[in-house]
N, C-alpha and C positions, 0 to 999 in steps of 0.2 A: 144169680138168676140168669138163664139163659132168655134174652130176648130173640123176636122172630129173625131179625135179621143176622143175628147169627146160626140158624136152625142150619140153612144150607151148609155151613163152614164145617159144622160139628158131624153131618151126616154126612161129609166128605170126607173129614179124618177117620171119622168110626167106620166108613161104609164106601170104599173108595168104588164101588162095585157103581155104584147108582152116580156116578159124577156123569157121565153119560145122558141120563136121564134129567138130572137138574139142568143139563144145558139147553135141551130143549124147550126147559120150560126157562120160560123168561122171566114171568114174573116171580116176585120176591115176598110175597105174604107168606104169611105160615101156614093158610086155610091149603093155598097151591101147591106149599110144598108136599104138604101130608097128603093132597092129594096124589101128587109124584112116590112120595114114597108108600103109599098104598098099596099105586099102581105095581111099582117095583117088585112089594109084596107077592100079590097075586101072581104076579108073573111067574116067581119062585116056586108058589104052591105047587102050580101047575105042572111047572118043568119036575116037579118032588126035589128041588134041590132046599130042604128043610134046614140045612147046616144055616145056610144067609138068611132064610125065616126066621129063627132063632135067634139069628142078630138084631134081625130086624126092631123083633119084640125086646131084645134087650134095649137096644138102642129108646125106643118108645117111652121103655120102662123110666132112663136115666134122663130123656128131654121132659117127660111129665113131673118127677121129680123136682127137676134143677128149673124148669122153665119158668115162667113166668105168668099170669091168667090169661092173657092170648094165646103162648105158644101149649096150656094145655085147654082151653076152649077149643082148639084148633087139632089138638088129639082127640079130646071124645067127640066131638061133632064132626067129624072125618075120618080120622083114622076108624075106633072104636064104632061108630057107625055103620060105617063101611061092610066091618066083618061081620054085625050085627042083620046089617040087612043081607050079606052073603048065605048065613046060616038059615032064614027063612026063606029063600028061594028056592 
């Protein structure tokens, strides 16, 4: 089971793209980071660089799996939320 405080490590090795973005954020919960790698997300949409969306969602896919009940309360209540309320805007 991945716990939150490994969430960072693991989206660093899978995602070295966002190491950038984890630095800024300071804190270490999993709600913060999902909301970082959200943001990360969107970013990509935007720029249309889909390739790293792609991972993204991979990545998502294999911390929801392996994680733990925090670090996937912290995917659907964030992550999954997120794109949820993106689509109705």
């Amino acid at each position: 089971m991945i716990n939150p405080l490994e969430v960072p490590m693991y989206l660093e090795e899978a995602l070295p793209e966002i190491g950038h973005d984890l630095l800024l954020n300071k804190k270490n919960n999993a709600y913060d980071i999902m909301n970082t790698l959200i943001s990360f997300t969107f970013k990509h949409i935007k720029q249309r660089d889909f390739k790293i969306v792609k991972r993204c969602f991979k990545i998502v896919d294999k911390l929801y799996n392996k994680g733990n009940k925090v670090v996937k309360s912290a995917i659907e209540n964030v992550f999954v939320y997120s794109f949820t309320k993106m689509f109705l805007s």
